[in-house]
Structures are given as structure tokens and as C-alpha cells.
C-alpha positions in Angstrom: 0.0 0.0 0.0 1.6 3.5 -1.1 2.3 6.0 1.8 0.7 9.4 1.4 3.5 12.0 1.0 1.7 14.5 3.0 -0.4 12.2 5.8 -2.1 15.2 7.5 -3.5 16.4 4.2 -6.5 13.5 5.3 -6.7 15.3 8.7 -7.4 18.9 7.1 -9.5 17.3 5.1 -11.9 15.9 7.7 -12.0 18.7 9.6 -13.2 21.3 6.6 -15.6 18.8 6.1 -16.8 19.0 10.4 -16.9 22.5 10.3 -20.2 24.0 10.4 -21.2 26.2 7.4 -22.3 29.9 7.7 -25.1 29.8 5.4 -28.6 27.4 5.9 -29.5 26.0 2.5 -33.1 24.8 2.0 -34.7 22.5 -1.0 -37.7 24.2 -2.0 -38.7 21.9 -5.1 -37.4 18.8 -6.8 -39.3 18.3 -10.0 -38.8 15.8 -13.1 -38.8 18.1 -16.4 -38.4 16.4 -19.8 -37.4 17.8 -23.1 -38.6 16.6 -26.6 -35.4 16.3 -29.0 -35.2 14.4 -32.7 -34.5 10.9 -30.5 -37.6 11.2 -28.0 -37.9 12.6 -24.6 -34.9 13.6 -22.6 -36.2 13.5 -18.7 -34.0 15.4 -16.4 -34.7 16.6 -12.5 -34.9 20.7 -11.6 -33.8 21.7 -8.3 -34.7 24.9 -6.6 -32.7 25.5 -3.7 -32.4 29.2 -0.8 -29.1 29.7 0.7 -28.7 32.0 3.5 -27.2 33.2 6.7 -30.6 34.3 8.7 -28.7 37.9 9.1 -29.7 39.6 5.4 -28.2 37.5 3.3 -30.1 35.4 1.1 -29.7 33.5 -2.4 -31.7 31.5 -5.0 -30.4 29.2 -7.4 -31.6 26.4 -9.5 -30.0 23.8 -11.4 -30.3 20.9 -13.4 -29.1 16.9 -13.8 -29.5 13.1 -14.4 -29.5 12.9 -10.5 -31.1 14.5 -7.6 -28.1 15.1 -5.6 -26.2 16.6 -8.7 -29.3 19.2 -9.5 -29.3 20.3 -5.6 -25.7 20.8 -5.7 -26.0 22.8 -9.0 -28.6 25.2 -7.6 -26.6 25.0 -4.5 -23.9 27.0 -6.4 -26.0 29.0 -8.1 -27.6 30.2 -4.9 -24.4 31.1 -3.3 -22.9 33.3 -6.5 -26.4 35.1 -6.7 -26.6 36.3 -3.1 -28.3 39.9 -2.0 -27.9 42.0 0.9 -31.3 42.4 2.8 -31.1 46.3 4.9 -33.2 44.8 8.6 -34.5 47.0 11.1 -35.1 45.2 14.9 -35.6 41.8 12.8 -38.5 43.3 10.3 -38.2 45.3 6.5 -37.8 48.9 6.9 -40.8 49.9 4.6 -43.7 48.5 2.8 -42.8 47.3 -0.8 -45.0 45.5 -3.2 -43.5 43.8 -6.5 -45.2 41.9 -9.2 -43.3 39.4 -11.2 -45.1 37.2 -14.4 -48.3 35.9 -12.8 -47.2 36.5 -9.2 -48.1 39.9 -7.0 -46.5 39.7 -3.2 -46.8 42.5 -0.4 -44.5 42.8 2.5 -45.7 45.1 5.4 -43.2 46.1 8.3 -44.5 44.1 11.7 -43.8 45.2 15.0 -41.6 42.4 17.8 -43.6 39.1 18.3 -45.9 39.4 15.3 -43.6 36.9 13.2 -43.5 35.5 9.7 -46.9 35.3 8.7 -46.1 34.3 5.3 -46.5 30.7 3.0 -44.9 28.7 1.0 -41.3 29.5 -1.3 -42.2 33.0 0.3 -41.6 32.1 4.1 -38.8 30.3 3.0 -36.7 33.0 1.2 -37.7 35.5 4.4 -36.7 33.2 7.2 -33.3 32.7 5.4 -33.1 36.3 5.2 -33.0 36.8 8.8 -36.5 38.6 8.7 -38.4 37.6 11.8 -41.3 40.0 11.6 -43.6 40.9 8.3 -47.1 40.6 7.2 -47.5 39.3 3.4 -50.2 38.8 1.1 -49.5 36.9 -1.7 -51.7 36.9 -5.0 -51.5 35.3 -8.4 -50.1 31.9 -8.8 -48.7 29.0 -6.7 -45.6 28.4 -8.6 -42.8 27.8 -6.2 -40.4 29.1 -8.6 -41.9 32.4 -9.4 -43.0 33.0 -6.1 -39.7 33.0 -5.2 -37.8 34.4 -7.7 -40.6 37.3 -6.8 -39.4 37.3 -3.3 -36.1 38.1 -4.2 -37.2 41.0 -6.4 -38.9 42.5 -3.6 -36.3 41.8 -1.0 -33.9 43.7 -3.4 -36.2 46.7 -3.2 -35.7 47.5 0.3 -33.7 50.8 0.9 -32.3 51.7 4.3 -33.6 53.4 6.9 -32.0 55.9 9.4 -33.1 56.8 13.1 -35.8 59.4 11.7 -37.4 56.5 10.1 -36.3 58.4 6.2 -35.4 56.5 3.4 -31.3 56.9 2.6 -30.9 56.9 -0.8 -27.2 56.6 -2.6 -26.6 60.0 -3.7 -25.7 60.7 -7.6 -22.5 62.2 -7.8 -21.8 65.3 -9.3 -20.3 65.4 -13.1 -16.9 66.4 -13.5 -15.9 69.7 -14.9 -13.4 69.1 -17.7 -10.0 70.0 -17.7 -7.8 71.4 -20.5 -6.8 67.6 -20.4 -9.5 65.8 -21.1 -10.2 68.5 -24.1 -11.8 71.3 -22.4 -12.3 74.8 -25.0 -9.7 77.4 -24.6 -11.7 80.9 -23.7 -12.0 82.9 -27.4 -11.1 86.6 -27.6 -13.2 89.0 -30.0 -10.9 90.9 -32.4 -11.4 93.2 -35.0 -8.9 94.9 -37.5 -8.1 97.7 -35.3 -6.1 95.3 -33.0 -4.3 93.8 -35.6 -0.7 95.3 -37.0 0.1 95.3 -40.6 2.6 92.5 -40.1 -1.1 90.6 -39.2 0.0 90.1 -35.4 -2.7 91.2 -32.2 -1.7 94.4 -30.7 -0.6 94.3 -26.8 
């Protein structure tokens, strides 16, 4: 049996493998999809999978394969490089936003401390992974799990930030920048006339 030249490399291994993760993923759907081609039917399995740290950050990825674990570990990935930052005030959204996204309409409403999630479905999901632990939410339009939460996401990305007056802050525009004689700015033009011009055809003074 051949020796390992490096026998902790097993050891690290292990323990990045024991080390808790910062981020709580969650399957929301697991579906069969097939697609006709010239041969027939080619039959493969969609995953839809939330990733987040339950402190306002949240993703949503999807992903397909021949195999269950392979299609959750796709949309696994995908969750993770499409993350948002979620603004959170005392654990709830700082305003009221309402989105609508193909056949699905949500509502978020702020909730005061103990109200709770009172929300369904892919919706609930997405929130709790968020780190929101108080909104009200109406949800209208379809049942898809997908669309619901790729709409919870859209809303969730709508959120601005709040400061202690309870105001909106808003990313100022900056200002544009005058141009220098570097970047091809006009030289200033003096009016002449032939008064101020010598015979040799020179400006006088």
C-alpha cells in the first residue's frame, strides 16, 4: 500500500468537512422536467434550492441533472454566487414594498416584535433565510414555487435603508466632472477686430 507523502493532508480534510457552514440551505422543489429532441424525450430533475445566513443574506439558485443530488448541488452553487444583501431594522423590512413578477403579486408590510413571519410557502422560506423575523405578506396570483420566489427576491432587493428618523437613505448621484484642459476642455476665445491687428497681421498688446 503506497504512503501518502503528506499524511495530514486526510486530517485537514476531515476537519473542513466537520466545520459548520455559515449559510442554511433549503430544497424548495425537486421536479422531473423532460425535453422533446429528434430521439424522444430527454427527462431530467430541476432543483430549486435558498441559501442563506438568517442575518440579510439570502440567495436562490436552480439547477439541473440526471440525478437528484447533482441538481441540488448545481442550484446549490448558483444560490451562493447570486446572493443579495437584505437592509433589517429590529428583525422586520424597513418599509412597505409591493412587487409583481409574471403571474405573481406579493406584499411585505413592516410588523412590530412578536408578530412573526406570517407568510407561506417559497415566500416564508426565502424570508426566514433572510433573517426577517417579523412581516405581514399577502400573496396573490399563482402558486408556482419558482416564481414565487424568484418574486421574493425582487422585492427583498427593493428594500432601501432606513436611518433613526425613520427616512429612506438613498445613494446620492455624484456630481459630473468639470473638464480640464486635459480631457479637451475649449480654450476661452477673444473677439478681435482689425483695429487690434498690426500690418505685419500680429494682435496688438
Amino acid at each position: 500500500m503506497a504512503k501518502s507523502s503528506n499524511p495530514d493532508r486526510h486530517q485537514r480534510r476531515d476537519r473542513r468537512q466537520r466545520e459548520p457552514s455559515e449559510f442554511a440551505e433549503a430544497t424548495l422543489s425537486v421536479d422531473r422536467v423532460t425535453r422533446v429532441v429528434k430521439g424522444g424525450r430527454r427527462m431530467r430533475f430541476r432543483a430549486i434550492v435558498v441559501v442563506g445566513n438568517k442575518k440579510g443574506k439570502v440567495g436562490l439558485g436552480t439547477g439541473k441533472a440526471n440525478e437528484v443530488q447533482a441538481a441540488v448541488g448545481k442550484a446549490t452553487k448558483d444560490a451562493r454566487r447570486n446572493m443579495i444583501r437584505v437592509p433589517l431594522v429590529k428583525g422586520t423590512i424597513p418599509h412597505e414594498v409591493e412587487v409583481k413578477f409574471k403571474a405573481a403579486k406579493l406584499r411585505l408590510i413592516p410588523a412590530s416584535e412578536g408578530t412573526g413571519v406570517i407568510a407561506g410557502g417559497a415566500l416564508r422560506i426565502v424570508l426566514e433565510h433572510a433573517g426577517v423575523k417579523n412581516v405581514l405578506s399577502k400573496r396573490y396570483g399563482t402558486g408556482n414555487k419558482l416564481v414565487n420566489a424568484q418574486a421574493s427576491i425582487i422585492a427583498l432587493q427593493r428594500l432601501h435603508s432606513v436611518d433613526r428618523q425613520g427616512r429612506t437613505v438613498e445613494t446620492p448621484e455624484p456630481a459630473p466632472a468639470k473638464p480640464t484642459a486635459e480631457q479637451g476642455e475649449m480654450p476661452a476665445v477673444r473677439v478681435v477686430s482689425s483695429k487690434d491687428v498690426t500690418q505685419e497681421g500680429t494682435l496688438k498688446g
